[in-house]
Biopython code that builds the backbone (N, CA, C, O; Angstrom):
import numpy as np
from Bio.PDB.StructureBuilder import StructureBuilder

atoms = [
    (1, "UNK", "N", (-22.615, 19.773, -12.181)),
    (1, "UNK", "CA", (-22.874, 21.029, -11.513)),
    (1, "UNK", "C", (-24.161, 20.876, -10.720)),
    (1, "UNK", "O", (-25.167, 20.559, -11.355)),
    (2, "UNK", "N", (-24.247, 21.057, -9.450)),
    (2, "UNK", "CA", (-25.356, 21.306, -8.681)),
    (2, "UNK", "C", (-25.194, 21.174, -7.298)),
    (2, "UNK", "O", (-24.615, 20.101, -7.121)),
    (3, "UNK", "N", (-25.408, 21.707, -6.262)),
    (3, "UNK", "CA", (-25.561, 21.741, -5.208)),
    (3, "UNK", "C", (-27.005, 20.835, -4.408)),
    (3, "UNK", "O", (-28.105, 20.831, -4.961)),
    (4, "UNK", "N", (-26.767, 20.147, -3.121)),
    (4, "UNK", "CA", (-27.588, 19.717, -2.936)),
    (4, "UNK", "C", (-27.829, 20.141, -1.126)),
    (4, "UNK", "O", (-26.977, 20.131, -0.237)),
    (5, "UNK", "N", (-29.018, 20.424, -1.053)),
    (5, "UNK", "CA", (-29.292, 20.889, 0.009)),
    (5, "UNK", "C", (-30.410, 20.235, 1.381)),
    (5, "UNK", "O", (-31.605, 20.530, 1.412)),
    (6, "UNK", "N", (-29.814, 19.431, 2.315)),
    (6, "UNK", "CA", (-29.978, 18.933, 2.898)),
    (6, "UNK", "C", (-31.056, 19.262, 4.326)),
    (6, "UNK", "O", (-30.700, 19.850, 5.348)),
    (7, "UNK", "N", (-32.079, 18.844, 4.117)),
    (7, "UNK", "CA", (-33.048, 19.505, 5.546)),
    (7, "UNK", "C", (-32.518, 19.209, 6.682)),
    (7, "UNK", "O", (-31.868, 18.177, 6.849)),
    (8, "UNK", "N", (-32.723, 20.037, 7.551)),
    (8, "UNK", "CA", (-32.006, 20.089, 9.080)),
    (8, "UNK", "C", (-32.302, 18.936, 9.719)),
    (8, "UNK", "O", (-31.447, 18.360, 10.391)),
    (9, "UNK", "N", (-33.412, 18.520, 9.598)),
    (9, "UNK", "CA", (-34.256, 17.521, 10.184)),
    (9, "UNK", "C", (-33.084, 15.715, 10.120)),
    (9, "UNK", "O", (-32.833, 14.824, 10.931)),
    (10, "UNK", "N", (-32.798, 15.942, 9.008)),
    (10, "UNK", "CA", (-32.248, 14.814, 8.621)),
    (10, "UNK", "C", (-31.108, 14.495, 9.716)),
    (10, "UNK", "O", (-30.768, 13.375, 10.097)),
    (11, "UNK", "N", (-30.647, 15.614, 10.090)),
    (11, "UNK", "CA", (-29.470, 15.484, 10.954)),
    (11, "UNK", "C", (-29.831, 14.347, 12.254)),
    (11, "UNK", "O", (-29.130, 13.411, 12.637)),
    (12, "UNK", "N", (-31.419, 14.874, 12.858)),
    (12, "UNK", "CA", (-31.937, 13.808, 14.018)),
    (12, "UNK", "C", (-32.203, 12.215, 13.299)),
    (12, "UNK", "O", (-32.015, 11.092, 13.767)),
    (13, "UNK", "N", (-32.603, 12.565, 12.265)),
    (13, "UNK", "CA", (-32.990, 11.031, 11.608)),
    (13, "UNK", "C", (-31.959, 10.336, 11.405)),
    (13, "UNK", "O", (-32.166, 9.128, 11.514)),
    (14, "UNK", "N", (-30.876, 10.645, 11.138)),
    (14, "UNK", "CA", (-29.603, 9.690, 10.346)),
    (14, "UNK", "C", (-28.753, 9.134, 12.263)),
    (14, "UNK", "O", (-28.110, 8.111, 12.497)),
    (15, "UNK", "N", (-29.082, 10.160, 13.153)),
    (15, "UNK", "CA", (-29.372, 9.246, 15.052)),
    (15, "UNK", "C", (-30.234, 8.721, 15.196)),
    (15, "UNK", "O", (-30.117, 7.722, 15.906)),
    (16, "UNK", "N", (-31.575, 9.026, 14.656)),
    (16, "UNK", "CA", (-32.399, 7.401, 14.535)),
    (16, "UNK", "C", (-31.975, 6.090, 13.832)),
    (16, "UNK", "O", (-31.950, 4.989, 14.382)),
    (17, "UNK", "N", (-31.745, 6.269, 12.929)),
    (17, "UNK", "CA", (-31.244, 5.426, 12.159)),
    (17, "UNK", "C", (-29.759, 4.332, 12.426)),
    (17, "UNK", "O", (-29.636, 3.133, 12.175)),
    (18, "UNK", "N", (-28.917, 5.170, 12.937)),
    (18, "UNK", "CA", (-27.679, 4.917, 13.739)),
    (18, "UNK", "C", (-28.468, 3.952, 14.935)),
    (18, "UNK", "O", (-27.926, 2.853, 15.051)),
    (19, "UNK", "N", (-29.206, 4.087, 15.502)),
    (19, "UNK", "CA", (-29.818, 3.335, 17.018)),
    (19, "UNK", "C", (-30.195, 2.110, 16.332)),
    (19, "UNK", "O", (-29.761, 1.020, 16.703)),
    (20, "UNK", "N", (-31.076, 2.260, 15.234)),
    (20, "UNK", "CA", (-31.400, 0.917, 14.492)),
    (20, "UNK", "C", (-30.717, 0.178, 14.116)),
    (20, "UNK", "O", (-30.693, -1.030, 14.352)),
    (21, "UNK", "N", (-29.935, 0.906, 13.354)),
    (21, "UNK", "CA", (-28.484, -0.264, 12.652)),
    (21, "UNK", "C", (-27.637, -0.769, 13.728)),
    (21, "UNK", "O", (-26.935, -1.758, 13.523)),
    (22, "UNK", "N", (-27.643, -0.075, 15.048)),
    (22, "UNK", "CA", (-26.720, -0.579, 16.211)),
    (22, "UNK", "C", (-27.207, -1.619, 17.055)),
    (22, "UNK", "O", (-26.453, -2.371, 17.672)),
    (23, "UNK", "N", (-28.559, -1.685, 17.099)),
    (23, "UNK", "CA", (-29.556, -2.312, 17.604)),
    (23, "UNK", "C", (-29.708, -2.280, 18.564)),
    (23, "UNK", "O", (-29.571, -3.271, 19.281)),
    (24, "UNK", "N", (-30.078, -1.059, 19.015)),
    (24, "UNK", "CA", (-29.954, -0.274, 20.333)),
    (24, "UNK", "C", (-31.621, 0.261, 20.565)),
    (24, "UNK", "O", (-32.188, 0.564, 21.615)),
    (25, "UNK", "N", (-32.159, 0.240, 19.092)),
    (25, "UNK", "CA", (-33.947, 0.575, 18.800)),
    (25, "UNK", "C", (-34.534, -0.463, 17.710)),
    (25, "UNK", "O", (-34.056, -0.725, 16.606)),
    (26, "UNK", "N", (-35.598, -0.938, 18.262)),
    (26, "UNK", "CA", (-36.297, -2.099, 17.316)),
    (26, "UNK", "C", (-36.617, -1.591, 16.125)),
    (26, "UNK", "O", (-36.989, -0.420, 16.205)),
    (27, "UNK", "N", (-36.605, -2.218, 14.624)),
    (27, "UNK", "CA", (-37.455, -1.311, 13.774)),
    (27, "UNK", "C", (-38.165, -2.369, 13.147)),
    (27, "UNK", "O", (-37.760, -3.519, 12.973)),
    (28, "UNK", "N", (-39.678, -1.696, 12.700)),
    (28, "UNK", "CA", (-40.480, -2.897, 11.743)),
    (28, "UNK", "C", (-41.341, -1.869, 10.662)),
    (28, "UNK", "O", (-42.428, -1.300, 10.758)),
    (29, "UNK", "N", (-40.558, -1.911, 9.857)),
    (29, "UNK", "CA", (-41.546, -0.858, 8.624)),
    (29, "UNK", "C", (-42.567, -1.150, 8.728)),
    (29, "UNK", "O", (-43.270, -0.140, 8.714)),
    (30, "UNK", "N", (-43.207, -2.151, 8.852)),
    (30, "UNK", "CA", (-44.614, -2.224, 8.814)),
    (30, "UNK", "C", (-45.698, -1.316, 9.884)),
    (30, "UNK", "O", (-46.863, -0.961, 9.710)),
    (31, "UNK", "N", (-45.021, -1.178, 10.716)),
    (31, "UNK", "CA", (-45.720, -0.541, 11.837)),
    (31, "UNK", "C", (-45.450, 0.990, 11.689)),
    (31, "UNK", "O", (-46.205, 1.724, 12.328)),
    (32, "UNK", "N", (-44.416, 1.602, 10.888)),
    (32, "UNK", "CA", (-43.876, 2.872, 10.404)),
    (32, "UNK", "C", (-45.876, 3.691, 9.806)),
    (32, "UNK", "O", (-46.674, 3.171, 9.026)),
    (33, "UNK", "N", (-45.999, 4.819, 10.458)),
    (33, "UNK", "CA", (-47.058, 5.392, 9.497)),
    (33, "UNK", "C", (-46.734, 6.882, 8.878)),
    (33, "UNK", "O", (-46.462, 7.620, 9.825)),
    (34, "UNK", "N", (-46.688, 7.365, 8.020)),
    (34, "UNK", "CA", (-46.664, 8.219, 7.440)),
    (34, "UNK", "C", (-46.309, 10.027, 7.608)),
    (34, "UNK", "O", (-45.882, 10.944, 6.907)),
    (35, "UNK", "N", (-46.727, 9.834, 8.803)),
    (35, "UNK", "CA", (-46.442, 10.894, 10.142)),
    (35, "UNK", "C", (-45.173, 11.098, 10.922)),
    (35, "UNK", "O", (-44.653, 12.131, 11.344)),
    (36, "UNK", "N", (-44.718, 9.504, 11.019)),
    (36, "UNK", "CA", (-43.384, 8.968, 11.414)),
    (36, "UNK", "C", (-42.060, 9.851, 10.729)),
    (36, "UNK", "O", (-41.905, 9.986, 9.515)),
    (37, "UNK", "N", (-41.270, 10.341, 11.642)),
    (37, "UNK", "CA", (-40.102, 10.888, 11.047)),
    (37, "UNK", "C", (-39.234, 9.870, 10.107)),
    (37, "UNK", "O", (-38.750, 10.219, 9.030)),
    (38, "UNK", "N", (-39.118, 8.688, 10.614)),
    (38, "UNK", "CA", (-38.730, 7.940, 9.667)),
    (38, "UNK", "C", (-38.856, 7.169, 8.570)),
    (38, "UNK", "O", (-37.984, 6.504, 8.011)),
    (39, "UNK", "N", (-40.795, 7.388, 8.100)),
    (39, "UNK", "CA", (-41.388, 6.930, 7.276)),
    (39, "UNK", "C", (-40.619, 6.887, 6.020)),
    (39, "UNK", "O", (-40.076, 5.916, 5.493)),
    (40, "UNK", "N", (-40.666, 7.981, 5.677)),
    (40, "UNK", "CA", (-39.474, 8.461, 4.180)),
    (40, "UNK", "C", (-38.405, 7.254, 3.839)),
    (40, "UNK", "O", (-37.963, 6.774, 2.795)),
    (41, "UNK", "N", (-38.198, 6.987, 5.354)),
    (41, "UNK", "CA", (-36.673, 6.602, 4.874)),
    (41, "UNK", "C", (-36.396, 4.644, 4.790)),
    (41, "UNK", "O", (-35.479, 3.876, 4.497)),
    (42, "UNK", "N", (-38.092, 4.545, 5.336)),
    (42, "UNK", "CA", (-38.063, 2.923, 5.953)),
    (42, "UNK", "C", (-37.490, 1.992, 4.700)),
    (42, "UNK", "O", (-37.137, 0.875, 5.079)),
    (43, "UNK", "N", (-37.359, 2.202, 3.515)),
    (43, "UNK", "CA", (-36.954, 1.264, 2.706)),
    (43, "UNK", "C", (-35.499, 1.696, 2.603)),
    (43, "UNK", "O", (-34.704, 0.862, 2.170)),
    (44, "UNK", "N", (-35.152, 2.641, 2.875)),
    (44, "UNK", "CA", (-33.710, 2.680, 2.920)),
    (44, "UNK", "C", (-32.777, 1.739, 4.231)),
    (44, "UNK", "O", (-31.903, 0.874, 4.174)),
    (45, "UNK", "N", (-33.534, 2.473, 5.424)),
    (45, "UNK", "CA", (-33.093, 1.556, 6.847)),
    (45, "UNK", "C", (-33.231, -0.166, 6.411)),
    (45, "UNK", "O", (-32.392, -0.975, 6.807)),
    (46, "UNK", "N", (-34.438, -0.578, 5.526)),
    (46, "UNK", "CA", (-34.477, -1.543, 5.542)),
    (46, "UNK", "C", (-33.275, -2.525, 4.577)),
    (46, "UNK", "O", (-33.017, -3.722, 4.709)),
    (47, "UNK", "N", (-32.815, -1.741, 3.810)),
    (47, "UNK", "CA", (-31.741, -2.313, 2.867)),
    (47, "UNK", "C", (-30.771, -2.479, 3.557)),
    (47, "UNK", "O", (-30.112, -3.519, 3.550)),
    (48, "UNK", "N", (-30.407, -0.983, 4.614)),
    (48, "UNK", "CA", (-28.901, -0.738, 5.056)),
    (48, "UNK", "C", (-28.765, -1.991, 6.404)),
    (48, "UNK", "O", (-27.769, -2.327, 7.045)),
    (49, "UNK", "N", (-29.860, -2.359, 6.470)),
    (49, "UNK", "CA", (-30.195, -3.453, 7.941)),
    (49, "UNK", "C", (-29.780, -5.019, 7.200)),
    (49, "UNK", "O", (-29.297, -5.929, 7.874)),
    (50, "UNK", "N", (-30.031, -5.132, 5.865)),
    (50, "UNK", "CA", (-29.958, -6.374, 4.892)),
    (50, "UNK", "C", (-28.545, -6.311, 4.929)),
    (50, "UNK", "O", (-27.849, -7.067, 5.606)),
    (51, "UNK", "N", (-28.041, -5.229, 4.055)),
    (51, "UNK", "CA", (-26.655, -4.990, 4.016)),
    (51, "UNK", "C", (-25.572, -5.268, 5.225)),
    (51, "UNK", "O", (-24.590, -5.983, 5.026)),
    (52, "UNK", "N", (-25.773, -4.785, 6.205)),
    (52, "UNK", "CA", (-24.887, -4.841, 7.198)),
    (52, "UNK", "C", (-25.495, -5.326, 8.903)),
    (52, "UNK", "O", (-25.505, -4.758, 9.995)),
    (53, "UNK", "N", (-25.927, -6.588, 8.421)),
    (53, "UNK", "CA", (-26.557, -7.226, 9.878)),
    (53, "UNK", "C", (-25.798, -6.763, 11.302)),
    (53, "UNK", "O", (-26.354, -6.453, 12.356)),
    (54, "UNK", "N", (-24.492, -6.805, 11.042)),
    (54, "UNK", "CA", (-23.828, -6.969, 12.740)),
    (54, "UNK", "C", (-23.010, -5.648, 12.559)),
    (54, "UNK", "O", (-21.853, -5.861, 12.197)),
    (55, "UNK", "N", (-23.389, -4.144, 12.751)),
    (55, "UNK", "CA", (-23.096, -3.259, 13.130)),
    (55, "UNK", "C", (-23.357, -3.218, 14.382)),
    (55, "UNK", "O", (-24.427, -3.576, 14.875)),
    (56, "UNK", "N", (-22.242, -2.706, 15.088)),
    (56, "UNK", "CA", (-22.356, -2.114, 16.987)),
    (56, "UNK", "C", (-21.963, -0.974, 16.936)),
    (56, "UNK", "O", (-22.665, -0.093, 17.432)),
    (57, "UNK", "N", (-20.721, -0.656, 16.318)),
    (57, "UNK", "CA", (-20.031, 0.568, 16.259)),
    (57, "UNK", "C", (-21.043, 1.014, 15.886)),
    (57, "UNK", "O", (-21.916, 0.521, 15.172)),
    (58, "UNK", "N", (-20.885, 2.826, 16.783)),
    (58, "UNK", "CA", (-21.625, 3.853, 16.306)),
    (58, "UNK", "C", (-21.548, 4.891, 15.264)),
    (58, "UNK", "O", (-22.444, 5.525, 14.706)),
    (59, "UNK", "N", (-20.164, 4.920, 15.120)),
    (59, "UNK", "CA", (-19.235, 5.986, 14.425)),
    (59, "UNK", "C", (-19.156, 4.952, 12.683)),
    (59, "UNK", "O", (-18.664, 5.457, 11.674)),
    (60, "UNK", "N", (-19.745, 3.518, 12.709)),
    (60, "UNK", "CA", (-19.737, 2.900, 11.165)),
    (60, "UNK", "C", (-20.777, 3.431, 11.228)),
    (60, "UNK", "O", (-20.818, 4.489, 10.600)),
    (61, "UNK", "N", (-21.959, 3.058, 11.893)),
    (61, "UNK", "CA", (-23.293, 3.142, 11.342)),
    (61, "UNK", "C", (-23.690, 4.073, 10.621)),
    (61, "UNK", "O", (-24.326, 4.119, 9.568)),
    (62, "UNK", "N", (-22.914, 5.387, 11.810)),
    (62, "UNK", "CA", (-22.931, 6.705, 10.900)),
    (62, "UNK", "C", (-22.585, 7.098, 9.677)),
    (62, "UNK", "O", (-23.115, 7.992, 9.018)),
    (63, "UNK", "N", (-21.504, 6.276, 9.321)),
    (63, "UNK", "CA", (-20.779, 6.310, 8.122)),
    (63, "UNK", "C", (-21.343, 5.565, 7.305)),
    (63, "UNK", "O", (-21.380, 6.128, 6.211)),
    (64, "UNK", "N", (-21.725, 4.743, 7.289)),
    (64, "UNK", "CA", (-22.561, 3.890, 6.496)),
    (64, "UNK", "C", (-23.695, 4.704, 5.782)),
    (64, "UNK", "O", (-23.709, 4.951, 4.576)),
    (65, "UNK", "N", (-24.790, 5.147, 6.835)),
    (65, "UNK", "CA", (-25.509, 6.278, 6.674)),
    (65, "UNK", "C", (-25.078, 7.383, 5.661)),
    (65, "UNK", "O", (-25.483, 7.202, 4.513)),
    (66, "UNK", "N", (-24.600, 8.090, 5.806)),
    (66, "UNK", "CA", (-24.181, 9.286, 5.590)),
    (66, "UNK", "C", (-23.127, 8.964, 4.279)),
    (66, "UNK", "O", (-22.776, 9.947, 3.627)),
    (67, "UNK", "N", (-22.572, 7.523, 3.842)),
    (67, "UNK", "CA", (-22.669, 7.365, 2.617)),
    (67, "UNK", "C", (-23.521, 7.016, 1.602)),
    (67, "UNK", "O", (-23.444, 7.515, 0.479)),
    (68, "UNK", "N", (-24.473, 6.043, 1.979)),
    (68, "UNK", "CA", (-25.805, 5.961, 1.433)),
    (68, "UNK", "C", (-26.339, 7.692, 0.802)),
    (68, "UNK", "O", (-26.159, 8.332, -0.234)),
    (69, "UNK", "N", (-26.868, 7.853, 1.762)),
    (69, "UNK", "CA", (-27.144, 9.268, 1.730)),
    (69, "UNK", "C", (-26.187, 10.187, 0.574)),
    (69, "UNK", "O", (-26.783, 10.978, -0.156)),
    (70, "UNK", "N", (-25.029, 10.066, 0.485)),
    (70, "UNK", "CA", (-24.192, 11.253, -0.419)),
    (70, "UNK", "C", (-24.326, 10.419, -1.736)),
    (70, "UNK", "O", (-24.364, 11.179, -2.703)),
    (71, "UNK", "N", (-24.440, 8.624, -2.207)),
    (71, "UNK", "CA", (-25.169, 8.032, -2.948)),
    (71, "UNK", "C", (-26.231, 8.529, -3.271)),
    (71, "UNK", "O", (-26.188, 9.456, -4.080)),
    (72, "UNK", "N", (-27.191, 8.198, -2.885)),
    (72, "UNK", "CA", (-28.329, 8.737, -3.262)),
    (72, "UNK", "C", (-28.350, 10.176, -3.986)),
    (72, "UNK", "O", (-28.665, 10.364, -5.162)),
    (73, "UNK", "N", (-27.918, 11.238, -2.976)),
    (73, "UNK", "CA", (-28.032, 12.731, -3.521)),
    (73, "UNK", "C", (-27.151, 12.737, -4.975)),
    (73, "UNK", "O", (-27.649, 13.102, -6.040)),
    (74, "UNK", "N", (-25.914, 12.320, -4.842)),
    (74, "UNK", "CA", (-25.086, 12.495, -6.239)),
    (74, "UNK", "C", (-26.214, 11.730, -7.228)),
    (74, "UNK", "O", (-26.528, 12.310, -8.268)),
    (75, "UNK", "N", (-26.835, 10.403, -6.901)),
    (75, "UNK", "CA", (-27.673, 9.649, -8.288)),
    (75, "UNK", "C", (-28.991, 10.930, -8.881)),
    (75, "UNK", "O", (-29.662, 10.903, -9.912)),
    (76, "UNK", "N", (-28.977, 11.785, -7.947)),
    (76, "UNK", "CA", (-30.202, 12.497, -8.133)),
    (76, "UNK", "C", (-29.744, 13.721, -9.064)),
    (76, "UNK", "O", (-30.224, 14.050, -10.149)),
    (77, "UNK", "N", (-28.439, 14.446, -8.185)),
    (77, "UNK", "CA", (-28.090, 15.613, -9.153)),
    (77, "UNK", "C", (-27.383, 14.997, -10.374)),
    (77, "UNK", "O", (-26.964, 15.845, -11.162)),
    (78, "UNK", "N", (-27.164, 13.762, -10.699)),
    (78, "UNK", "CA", (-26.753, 12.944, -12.354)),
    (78, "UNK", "C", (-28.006, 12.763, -12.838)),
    (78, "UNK", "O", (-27.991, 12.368, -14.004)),
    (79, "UNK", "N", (-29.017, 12.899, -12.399)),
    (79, "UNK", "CA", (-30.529, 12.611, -13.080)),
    (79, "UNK", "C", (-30.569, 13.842, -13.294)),
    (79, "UNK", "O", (-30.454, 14.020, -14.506)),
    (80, "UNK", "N", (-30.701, 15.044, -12.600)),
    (80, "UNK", "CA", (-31.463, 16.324, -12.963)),
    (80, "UNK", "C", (-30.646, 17.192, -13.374)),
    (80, "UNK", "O", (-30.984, 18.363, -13.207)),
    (81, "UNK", "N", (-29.106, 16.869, -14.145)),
    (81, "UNK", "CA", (-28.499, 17.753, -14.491)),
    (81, "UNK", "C", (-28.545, 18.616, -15.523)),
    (81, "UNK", "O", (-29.260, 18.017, -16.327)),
    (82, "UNK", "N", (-28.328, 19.343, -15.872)),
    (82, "UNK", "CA", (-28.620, 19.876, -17.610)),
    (82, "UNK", "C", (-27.583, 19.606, -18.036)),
    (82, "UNK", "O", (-27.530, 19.870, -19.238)),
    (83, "UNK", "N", (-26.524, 19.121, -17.576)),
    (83, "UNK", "CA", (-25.368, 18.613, -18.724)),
    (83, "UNK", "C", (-25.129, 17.326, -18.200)),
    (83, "UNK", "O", (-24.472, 17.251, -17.161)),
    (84, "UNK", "N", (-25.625, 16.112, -18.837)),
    (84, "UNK", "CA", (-25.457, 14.614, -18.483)),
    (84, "UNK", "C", (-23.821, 14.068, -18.553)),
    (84, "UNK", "O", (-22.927, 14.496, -19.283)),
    (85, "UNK", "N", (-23.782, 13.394, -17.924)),
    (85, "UNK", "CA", (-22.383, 12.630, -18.198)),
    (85, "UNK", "C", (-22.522, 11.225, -19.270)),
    (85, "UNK", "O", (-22.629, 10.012, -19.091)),
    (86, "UNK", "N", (-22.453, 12.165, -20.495)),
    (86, "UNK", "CA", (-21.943, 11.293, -21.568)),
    (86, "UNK", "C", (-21.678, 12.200, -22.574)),
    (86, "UNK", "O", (-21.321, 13.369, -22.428)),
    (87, "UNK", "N", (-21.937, 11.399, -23.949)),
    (87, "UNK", "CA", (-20.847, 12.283, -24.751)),
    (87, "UNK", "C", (-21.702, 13.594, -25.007)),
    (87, "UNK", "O", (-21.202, 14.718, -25.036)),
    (88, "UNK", "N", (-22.802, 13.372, -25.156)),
    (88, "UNK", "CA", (-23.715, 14.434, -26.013)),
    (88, "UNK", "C", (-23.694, 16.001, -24.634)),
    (88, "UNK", "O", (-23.691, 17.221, -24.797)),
    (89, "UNK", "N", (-23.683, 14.927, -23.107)),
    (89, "UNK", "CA", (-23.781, 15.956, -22.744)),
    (89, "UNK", "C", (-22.536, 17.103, -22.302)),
    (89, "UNK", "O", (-22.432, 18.296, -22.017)),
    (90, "UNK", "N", (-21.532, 15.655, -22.480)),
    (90, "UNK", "CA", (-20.198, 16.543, -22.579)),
    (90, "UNK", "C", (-19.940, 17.713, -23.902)),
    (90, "UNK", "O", (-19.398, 18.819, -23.892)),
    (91, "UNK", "N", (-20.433, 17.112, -24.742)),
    (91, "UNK", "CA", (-20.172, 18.530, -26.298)),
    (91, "UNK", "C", (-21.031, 19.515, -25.589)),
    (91, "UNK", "O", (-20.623, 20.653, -25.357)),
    (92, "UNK", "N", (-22.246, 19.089, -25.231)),
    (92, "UNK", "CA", (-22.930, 20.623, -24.699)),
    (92, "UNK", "C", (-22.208, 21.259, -23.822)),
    (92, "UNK", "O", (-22.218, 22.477, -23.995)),
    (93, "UNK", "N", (-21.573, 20.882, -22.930)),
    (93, "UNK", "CA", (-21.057, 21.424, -22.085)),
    (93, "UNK", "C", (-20.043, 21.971, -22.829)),
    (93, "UNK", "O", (-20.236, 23.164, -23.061)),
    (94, "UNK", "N", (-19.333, 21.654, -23.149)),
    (94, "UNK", "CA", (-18.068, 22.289, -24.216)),
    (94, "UNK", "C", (-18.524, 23.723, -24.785)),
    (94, "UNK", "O", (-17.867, 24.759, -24.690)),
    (95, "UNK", "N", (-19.944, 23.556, -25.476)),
    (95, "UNK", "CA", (-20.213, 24.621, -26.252)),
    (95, "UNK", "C", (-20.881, 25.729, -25.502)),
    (95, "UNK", "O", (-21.075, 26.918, -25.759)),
    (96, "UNK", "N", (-21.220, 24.818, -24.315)),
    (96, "UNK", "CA", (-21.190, 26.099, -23.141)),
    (96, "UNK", "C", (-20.345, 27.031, -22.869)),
    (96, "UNK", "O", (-20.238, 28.215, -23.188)),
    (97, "UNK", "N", (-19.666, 26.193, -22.125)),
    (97, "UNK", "CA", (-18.407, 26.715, -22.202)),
    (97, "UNK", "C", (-17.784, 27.836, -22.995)),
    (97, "UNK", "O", (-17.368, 28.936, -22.633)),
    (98, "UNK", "N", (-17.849, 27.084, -24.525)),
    (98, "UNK", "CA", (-17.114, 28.483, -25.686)),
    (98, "UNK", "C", (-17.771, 29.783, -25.688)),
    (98, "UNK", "O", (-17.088, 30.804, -25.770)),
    (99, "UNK", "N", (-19.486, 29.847, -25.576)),
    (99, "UNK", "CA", (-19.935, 30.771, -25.636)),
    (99, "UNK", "C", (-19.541, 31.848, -24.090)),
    (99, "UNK", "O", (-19.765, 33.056, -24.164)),
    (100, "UNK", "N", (-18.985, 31.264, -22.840)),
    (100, "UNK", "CA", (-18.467, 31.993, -22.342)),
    (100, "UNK", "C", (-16.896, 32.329, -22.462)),
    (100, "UNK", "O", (-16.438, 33.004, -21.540)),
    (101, "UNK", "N", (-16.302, 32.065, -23.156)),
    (101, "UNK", "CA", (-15.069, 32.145, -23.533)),
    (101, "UNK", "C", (-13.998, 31.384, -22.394)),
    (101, "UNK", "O", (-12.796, 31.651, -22.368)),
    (102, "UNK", "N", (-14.617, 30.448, -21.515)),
    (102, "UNK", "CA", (-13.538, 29.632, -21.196)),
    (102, "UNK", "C", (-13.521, 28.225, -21.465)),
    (102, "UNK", "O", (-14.517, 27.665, -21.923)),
    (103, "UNK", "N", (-12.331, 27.544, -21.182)),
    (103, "UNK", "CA", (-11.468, 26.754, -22.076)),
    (103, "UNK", "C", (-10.911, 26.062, -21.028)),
    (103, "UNK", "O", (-10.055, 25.203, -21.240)),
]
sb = StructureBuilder()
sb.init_structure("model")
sb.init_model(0)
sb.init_chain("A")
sb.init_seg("    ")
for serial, (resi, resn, name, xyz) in enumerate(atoms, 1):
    if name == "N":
        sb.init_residue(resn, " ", resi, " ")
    sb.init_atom(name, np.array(xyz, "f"), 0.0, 1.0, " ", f" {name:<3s}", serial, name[0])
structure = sb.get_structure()
């Protein structure tokens, strides 16, 4: 259970990011400073650049992206859930459940 809510902003970054992986824009984390819209994300670009050297297509990159990304968010709402996926947190959930009377 949880919803995850995505800043607007991200929408321009994940077209930055797309230019990089296409290699259409240079990138060098090192030169990234903190201010940088893409600072946040430079160790991510830098994996997804390891991962998949010879992207051109624009419409993978995106996808690529934007699965990373739904990765990430799902690993986060399985970290901060109040009902874990295993057993203990499945009985809680159960007994959640009973106390609202569904089944």
């Amino acid at each position: 259970m949880g919803l995850y809510i995505l800043p607007g902003r991200l929408k321009r970054q994940i077209e930055e990011i797309a230019d990089i992986l296409c290699g259409d824009v240079k990138f060098n984390a090192d030169e990234l400073k903190p201010e940088d819209s893409l600072y946040v994300h430079r160790n991510m670009i830098k994996e997804l650049l390891k991962d998949n050297p010879s992207i051109t297509e624009r419409d993978e990159a995106l996808e690529i992206i934007r699965k990373r990304i739904n990765e990430t968010c799902v690993h986060i709402l399985e970290n901060t859930a109040v009902f874990k996926k295993d057993e203990v947190g499945t009985l809680a959930f159960r007994k959640f459940l009973n106390t609202l009377a569904i089944k």
